[in-house]
KOLTOR-163076 format. One line per field, with one value per residue (C-alpha): residue number from 1; residue in three letters; x, y, z. Coordinates in steps of 0.02 Angstrom, whole numbers, always signed. Each point is the difference from the previous one (the first is absolute). Layout:
% KOLTOR-163076
i: c(NUM, ...)
aa: c(ALA, ...)
X: c(X, ...)
Y: c(Y, ...)
Z: c(Z, ...)
//
This chain:
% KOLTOR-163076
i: c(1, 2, 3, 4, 5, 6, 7, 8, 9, 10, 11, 12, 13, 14, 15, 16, 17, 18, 19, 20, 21, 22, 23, 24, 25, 26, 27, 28, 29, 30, 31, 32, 33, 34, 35, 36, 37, 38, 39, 40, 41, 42, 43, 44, 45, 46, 47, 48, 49, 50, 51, 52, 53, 54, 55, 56, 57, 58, 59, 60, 61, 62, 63, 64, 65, 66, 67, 68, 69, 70, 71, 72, 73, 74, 75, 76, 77, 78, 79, 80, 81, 82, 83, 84, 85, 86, 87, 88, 89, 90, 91, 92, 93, 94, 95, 96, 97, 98, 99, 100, 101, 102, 103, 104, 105, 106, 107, 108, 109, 110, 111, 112, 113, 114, 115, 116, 117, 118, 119, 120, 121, 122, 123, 124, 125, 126, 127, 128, 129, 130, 131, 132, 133, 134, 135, 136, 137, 138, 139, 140, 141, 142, 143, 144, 145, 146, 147, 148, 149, 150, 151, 152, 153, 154, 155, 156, 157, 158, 159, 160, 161, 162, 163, 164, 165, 166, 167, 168, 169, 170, 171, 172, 173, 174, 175, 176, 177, 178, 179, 180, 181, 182, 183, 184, 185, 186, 187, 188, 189, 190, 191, 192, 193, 194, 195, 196, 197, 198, 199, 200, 201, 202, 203, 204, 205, 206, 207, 208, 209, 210, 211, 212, 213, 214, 215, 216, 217, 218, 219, 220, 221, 222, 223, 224, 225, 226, 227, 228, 229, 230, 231, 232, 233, 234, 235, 236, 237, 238, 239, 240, 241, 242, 243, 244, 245, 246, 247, 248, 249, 250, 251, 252, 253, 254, 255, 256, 257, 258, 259, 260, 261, 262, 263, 264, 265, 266, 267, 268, 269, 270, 271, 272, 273, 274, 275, 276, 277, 278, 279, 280, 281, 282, 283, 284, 285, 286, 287, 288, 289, 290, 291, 292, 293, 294, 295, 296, 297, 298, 299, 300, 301, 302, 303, 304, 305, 306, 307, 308, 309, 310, 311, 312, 313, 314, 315, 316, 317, 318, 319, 320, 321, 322, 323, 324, 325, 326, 327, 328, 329, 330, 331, 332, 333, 334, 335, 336, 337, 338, 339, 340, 341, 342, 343, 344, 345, 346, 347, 348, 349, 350, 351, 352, 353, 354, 355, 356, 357, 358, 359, 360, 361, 362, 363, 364, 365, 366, 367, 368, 369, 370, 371, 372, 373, 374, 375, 376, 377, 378, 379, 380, 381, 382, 383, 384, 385, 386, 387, 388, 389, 390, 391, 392, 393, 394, 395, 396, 397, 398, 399, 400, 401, 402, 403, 404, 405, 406, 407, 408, 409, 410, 411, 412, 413, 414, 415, 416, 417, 418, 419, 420, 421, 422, 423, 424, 425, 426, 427, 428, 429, 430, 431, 432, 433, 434, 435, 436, 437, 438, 439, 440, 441, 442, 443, 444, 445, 446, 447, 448, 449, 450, 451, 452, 453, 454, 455, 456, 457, 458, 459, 460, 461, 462, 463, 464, 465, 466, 467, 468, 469, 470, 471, 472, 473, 474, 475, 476, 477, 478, 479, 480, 481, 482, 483, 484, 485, 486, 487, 488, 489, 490, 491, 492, 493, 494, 495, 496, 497, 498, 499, 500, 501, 502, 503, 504, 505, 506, 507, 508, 509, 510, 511, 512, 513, 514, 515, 516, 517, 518, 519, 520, 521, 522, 523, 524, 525, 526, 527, 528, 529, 530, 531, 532, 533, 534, 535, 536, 537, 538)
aa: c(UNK, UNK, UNK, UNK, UNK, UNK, UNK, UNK, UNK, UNK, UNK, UNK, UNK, UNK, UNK, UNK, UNK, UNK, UNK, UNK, UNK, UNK, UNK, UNK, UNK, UNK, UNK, UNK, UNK, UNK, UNK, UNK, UNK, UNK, UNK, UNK, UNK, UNK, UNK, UNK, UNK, UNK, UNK, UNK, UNK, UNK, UNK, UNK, UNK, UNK, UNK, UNK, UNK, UNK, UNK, UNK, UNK, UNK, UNK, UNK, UNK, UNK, UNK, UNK, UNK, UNK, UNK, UNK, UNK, UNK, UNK, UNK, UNK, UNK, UNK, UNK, UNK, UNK, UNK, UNK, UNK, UNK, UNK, UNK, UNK, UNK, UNK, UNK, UNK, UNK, UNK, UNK, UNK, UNK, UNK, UNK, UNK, UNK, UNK, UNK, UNK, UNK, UNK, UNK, UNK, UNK, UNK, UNK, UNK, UNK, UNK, UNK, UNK, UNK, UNK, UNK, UNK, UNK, UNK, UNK, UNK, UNK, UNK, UNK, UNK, UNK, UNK, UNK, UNK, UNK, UNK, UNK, UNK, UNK, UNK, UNK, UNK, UNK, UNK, UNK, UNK, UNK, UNK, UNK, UNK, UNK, UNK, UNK, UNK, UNK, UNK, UNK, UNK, UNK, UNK, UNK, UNK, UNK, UNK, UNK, UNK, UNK, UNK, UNK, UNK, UNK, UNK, UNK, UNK, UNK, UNK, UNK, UNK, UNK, UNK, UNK, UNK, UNK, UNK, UNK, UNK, UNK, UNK, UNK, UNK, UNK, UNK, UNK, UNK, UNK, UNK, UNK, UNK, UNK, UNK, UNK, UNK, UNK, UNK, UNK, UNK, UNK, UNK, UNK, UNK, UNK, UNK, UNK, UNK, UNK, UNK, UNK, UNK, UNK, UNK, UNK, UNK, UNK, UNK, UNK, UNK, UNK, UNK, UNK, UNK, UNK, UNK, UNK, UNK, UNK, UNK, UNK, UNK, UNK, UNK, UNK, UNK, UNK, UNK, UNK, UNK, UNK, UNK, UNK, UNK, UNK, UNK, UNK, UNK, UNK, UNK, UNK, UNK, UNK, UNK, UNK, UNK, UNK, UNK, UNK, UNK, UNK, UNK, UNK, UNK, UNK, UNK, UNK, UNK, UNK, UNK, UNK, UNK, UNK, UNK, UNK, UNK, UNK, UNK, UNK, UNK, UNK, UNK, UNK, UNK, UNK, UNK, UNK, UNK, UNK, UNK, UNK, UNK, UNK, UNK, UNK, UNK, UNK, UNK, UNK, UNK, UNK, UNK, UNK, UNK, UNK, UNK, UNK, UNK, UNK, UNK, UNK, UNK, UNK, UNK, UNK, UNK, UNK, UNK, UNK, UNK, UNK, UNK, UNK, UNK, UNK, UNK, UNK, UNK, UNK, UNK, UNK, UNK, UNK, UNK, UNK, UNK, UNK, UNK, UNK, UNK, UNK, UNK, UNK, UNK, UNK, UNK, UNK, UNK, UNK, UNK, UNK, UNK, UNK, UNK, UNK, UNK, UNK, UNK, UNK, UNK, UNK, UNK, UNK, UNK, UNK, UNK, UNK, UNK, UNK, UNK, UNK, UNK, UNK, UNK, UNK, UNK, UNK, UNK, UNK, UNK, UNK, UNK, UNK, UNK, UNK, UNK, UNK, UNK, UNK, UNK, UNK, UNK, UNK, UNK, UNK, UNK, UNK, UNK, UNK, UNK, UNK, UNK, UNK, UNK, UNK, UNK, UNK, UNK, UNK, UNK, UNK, UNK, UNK, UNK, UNK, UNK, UNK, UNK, UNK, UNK, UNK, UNK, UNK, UNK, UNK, UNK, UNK, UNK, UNK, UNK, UNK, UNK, UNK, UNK, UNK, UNK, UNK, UNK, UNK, UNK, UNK, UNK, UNK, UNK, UNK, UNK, UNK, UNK, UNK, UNK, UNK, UNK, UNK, UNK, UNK, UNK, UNK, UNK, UNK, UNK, UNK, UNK, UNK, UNK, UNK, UNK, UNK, UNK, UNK, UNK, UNK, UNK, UNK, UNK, UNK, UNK, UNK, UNK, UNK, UNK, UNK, UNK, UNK, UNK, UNK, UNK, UNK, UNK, UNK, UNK, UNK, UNK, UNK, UNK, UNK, UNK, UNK, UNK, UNK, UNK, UNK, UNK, UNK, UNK, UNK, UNK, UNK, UNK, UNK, UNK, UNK, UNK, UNK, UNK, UNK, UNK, UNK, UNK, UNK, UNK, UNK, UNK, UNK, UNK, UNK, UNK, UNK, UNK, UNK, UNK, UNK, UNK, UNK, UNK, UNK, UNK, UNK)
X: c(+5604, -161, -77, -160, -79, -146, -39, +119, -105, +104, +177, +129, +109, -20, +82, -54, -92, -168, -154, -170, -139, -138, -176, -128, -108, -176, -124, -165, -197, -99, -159, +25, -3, -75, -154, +14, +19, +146, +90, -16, +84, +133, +13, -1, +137, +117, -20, +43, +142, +62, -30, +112, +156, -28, +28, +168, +48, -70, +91, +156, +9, -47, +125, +134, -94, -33, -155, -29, -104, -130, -18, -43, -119, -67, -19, -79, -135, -1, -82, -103, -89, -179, -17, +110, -87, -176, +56, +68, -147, -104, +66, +31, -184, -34, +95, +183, +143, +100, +149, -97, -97, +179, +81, -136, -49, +192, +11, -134, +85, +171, -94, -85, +189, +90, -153, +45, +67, +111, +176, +16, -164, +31, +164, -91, -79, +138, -44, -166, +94, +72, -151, -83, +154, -4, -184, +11, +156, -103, -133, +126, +18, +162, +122, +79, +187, +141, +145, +167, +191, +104, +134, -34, -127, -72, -208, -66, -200, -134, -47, +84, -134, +53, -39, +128, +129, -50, +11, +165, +92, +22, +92, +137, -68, +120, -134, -153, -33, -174, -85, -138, -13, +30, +143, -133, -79, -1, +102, +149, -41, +47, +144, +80, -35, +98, +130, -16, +16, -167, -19, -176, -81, +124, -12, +10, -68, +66, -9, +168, +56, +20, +31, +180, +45, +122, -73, +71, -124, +18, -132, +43, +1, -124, +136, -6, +165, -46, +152, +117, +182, +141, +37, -181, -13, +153, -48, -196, +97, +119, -155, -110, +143, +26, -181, -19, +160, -102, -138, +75, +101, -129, +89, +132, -74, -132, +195, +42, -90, -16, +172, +70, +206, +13, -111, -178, -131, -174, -136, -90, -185, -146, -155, -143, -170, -111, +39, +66, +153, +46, +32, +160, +32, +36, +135, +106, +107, -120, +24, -187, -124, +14, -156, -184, -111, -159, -123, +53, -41, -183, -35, -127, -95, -163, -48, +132, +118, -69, +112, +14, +32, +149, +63, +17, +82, +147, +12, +73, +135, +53, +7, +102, +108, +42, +119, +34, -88, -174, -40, -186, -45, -189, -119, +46, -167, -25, -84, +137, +10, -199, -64, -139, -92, +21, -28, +75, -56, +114, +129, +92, +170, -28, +196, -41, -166, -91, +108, +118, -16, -127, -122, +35, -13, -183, -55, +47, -91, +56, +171, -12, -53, +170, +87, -95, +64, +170, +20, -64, +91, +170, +24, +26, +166, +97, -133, +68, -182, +41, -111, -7, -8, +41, +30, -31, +23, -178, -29, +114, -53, -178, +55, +92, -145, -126, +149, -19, -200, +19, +129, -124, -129, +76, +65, -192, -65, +171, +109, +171, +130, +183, +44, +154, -99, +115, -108, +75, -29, +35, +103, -72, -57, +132, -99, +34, +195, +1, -105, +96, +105, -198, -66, +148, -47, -154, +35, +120, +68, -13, -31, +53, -115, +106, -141, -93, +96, +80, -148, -68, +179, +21, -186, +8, -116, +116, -121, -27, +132, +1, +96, +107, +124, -35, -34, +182, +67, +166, -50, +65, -151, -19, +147, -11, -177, +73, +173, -122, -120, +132, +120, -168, -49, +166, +0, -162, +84, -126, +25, -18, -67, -24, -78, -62, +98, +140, +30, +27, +138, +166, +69, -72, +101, +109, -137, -93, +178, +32, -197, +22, -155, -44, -79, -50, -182, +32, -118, +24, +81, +151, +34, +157, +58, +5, +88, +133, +18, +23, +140, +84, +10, +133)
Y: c(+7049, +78, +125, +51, +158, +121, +160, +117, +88, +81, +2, -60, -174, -159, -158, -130, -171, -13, -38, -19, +88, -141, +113, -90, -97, +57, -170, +28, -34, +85, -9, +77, -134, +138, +88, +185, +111, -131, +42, +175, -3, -102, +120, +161, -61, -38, +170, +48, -85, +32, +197, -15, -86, +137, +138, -81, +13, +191, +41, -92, +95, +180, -33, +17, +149, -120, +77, -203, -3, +37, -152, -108, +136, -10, -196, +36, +103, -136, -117, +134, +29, -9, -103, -110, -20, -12, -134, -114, +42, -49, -183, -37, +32, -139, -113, +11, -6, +158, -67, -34, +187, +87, -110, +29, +172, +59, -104, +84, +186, -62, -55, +184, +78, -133, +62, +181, +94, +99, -85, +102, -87, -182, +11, +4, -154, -94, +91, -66, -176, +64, +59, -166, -108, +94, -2, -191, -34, +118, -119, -128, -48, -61, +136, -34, +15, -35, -65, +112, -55, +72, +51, +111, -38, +54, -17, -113, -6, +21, +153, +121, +117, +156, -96, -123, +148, +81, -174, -85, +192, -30, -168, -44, +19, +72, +17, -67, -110, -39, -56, +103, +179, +178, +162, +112, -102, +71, -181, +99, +151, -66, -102, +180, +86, -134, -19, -190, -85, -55, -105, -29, -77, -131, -88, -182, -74, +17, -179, +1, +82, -132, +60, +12, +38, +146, +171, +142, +140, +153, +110, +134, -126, -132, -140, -141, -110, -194, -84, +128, -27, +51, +153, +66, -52, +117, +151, -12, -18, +160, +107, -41, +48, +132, +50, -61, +113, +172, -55, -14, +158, +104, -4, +121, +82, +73, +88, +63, +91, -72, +51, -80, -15, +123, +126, -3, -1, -87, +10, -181, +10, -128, -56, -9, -80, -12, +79, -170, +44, +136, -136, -67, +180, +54, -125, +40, +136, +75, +170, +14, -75, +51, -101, -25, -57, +68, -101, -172, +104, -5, -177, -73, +164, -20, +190, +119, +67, +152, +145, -45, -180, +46, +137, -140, -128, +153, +62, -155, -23, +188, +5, -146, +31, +182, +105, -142, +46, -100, -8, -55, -40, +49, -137, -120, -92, -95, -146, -128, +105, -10, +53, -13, +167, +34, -150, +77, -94, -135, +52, -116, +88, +67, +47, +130, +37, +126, -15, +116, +184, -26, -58, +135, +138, -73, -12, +172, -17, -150, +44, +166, -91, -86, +155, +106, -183, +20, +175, +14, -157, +126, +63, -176, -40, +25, -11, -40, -25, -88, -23, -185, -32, +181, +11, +187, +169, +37, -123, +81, +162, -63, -79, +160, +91, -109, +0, +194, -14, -138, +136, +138, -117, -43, +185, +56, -118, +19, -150, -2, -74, -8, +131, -95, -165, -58, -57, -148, -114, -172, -38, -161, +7, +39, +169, +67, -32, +71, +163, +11, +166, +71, -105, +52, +182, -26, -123, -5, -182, -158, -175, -130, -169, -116, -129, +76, +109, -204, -38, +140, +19, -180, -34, -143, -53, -46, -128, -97, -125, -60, +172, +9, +14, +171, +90, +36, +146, -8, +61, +129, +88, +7, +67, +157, +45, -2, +109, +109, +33, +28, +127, +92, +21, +29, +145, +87, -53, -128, -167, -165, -149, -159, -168, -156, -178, +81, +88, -122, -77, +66, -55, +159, +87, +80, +53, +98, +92, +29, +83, +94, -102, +114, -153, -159, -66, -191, -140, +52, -197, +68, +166, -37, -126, +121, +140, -152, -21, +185, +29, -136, +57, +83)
Z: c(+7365, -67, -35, +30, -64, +91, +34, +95, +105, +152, -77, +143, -5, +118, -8, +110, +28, -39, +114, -74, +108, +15, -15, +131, -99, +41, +23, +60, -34, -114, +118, +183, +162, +82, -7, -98, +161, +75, -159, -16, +169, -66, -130, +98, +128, -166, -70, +202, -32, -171, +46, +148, -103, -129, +141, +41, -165, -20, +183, -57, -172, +96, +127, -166, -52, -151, -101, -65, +170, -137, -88, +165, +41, -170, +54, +156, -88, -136, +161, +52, -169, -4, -160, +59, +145, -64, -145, +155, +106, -139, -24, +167, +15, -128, +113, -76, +114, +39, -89, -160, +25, +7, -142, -119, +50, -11, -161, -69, +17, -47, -188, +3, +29, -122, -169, +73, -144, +112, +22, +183, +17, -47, +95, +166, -34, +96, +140, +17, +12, +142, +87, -49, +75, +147, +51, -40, +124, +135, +0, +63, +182, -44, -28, -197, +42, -139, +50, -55, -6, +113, -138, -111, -162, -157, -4, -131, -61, -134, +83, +131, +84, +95, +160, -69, +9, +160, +105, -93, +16, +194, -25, -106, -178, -140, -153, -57, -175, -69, -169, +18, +51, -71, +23, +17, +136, +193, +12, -100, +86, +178, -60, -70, +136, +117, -104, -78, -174, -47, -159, -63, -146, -42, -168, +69, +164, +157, +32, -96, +151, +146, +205, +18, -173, -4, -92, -53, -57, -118, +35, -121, -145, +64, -3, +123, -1, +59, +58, -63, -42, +101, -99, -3, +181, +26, -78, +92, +188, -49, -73, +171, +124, -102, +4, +190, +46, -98, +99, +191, -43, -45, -191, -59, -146, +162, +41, -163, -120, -198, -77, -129, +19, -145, +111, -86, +107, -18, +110, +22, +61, +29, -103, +91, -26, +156, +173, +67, -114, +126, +120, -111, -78, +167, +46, -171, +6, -170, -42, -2, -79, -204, -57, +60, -92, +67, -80, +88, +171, -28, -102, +118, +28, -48, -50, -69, +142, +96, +11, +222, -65, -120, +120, +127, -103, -68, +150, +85, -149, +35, +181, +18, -124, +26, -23, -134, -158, -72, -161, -39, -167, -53, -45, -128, -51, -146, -57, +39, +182, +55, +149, +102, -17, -167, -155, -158, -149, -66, -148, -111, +13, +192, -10, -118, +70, +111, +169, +83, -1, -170, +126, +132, -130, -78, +180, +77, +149, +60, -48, +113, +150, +9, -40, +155, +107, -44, +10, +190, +40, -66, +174, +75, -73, -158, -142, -210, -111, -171, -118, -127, -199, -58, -177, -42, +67, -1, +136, +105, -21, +33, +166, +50, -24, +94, +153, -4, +6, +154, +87, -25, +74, +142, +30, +1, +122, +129, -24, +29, -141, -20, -151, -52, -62, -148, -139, -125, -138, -58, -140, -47, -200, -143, -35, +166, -12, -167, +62, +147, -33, -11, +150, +106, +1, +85, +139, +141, -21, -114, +45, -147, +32, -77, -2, -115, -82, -66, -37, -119, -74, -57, -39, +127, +122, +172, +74, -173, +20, -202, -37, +156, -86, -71, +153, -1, +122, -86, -154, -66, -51, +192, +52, -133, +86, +173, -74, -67, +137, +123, -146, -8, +188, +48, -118, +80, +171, +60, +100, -88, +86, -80, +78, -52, -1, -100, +155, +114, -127, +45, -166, -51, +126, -142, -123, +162, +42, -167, -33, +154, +106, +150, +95, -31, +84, +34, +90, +187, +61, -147, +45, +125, -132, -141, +121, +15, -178, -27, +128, -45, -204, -82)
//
């Protein structure tokens, strides 16, 4: 047996034999056989072509009510785009073939997206792949089919692309395995959505992996077991009948609320990101959705949000999800979180920088036209606002008062909001737990963000692997901050939430019960996991 590691990026178990997805090698000339006009018509019929496979993909996705419809759509327009089309208009002009116009004209974008200092950005440079692929294979006359096993079979490649998911979902395929590839990806997206292990960025090749070879994947820890041993082979078939028989029976945390056996209750909701999270969200049995982080929402917009545009966006969240509550967290810019509409100058220590609600209280206006968006969007559903990177009263008191100058707004020019908006805070910095017998006065709930709240407590970067070992969320130092945020709101009678990845670890289970956690907000794909966990502890 070995063991391979990657990235877990959709967190359900497989185990069975491997079968290695053979991409279509794409040979052709440089120079077009054709004259110019000949193959512009060869190009035109593939993008005929590619358009109509990505509207069986969009009807097959809307038929589930699945909001993912968006990211073929977002392909479809990808083939439609006027650069796109001028740049392979323009070399098929100087007497290129259609297949070397698309591969170097896609090719060109994808190395725009991958410099892109936005990581939303750079992570839809696989998608361009796709597109590229895709337009290639239309230009076929042949029709690219890959052959698939009858018996079930775990997918194997350097790459998985979301029209790798959408085609291998309708046969027999139990997860997907790739060196390359990313969790944030609309690859890992899909795979979440339907419900299988995907396992990307493995540390060696997947030429280690040979057709046939029996797999069994983690997807929560990133592990892939070659050949695995009779024991470990055990313990993967038991944990995918036991997920297979939550899934065929609808699950039976969805028939029991979150109870421990000693009669505490916790609320579990979902984390969302993008609207395509509604799509999973929706088929959990979440409590609501206790996270969204409203800056991911608008990462490829160009110019800053409108009010309309932001309406829109929260609107969808709350009408789906109502009468279950929504919390939306305010913008969280900073350096290390760029956007397209705004550049904020570069900062050595960006962690400690100008981001969060710093930002939105410098730039008032700005901050006020989310406010107005999320108020009106109140009546739609069950509305929570919470505000990131407090570490005073002052800033609270601020932001209450701009929320009373955005209600008075809105009450002088007619619109409509719900009255009983709950306004919150995170808890993420060891000044904020400290103050938080002052913060709790003046908000109606708490959030505690783990994540960072680690981070800025031990004095340890998370992502810098050469001091791993001090991001520690046993640590005492930890615990006491949690205790003492929870003693403090408890005391005022306020609700404490807490998320991040200590959330989503149930050996926590007894620390949360002990605090008195209200809720815990957990990645949507291990919500029903965690409601497990917590009926099933003492």
């Amino acid at each position: 047996m070995k063991i391979i590691q990657g990235m877990g990026a959709s967190s359900k178990v497989a185990i069975g034999k491997a079968m290695h997805l053979e991409k279509p090698k794409h040979l052709y000339q440089t120079e077009a056989i054709d004259f110019p006009n000949q193959e512009m018509e060869r190009f035109a019929k593939a993008t005929l072509r590619a358009k109509s496979e990505l509207a069986d993909y969009i009807c097959d996705l809307k038929a589930q009510s699945s909001p993912n419809y968006q990211i073929f759509a977002a392909h479809m327009e990808m083939i439609g785009d006027v650069l796109l089309l001028d740049k392979v208009e323009a070399l098929i002009k100087q007497g290129k073939s259609a297949e070397f116009a698309i591969e170097t004209a896609c090719d060109h974008f994808y190395c725009l997206l991958e410099k892109s200092e936005d990581e939303y950005l750079r992570q839809r440079k696989d998608d361009v792949l796709d597109v590229k692929d895709r337009l290639i294979n239309a230009l076929s006359v042949k029709k690219i089919v890959t052959s698939i096993k009858d018996e079930p079979f775990i997918a194997v490649a350097e790459m998985i692309y979301p029209s790798d998911i959408m085609r291998l979902f309708k046969y027999n395929v139990l997860g997907f395995v790739s060196k390359y590839g990313s969790v944030y990806s609309h690859t890992a997206i899909l795979a979440r959505s339907l419900e299988i292990p995907y396992i990307c960025q493995l540390e060696s090749d997947t030429e280690l992996i040979s057709d046939g070879d029996l797999l069994a994947l983690d997807g929560k820890s990133g592990e892939v077991y070659l050949c695995p041993d009779d024991m470990t082979k055990k313990v993967f078939t038991e944990l995918a009948k036991k997920q297979s028989r939550r899934k065929t029976t609808g699950d039976t945390s969805k028939k029991i609320p979150a109870i421990t056996k000693s009669g505490v209750a916790l609320s579990v909701m979902a984390n969302a990101n993008h609207v395509f999270d509604l799509d999973l969200i929706l088929k959990q049995d979440s409590d609501g959705i206790g996270l969204i982080r409203s800056e991911y929402l608008f990462s490829e917009n160009e110019f800053y949000p409108t009010e309309e545009e932001q309406i829109n966006i929260y609107r969808q969240f709350l009408e789906k999800m109502d009468p279950l509550p929504t919390v939306i967290r305010t913008f969280d810019f900073g350096t290390d979180k760029p956007n397209q509409f705004i550049k904020y100058e570069k900062e050595d220590n960006p962690a400690l920088g100008y981001r969060g609600i710093r930002i939105s209280l410098k730039e008032v206006s700005s901050f006020k036209i989310q406010l107005r968006a999320l108020f009106r969007s109140s009546m739609s559903g069950k509305l929570s606002i919470m505000f990131p990177m407090i570490t005073n009263v002052d800033q609270v008191k601020t932001t209450k008062q701009i929320i009373e100058e955005v209600k008075t707004e809105l009450d002088k020019e007619g619109f409509k909001y719900d009255p009983q908006v709950k306004i919150g805070l995170m808890i993420e910095t060891p000044a904020s737990a400290i103050i938080s017998d002052l913060l709790a006065k003046e908000v109606d709930f708490f959030s505690i963000g783990t994540n960072d709240l680690i981070q800025y407590t031990m004095a340890s970067d998370r992502q810098n692997s050469r001091i791993a070992e001090l991001y520690d969320d046993k640590h005492e130092a930890i615990k006491r901050l949690i205790q003492m945020t929870c003693k403090n709101a408890k005391s005022i009678g306020i609700k404490v939430a807490l998320c991040g990845e200590m959330a989503e670890n149930t050996d926590f289970l007894d620390l949360f019960v002990e605090c008195g956690i209200d809720q815990l907000s957990v990645s949507p794909n291990k919500v029903n996991d965690i409601k497990h966990s917590i009926v099933e502890h003492i």
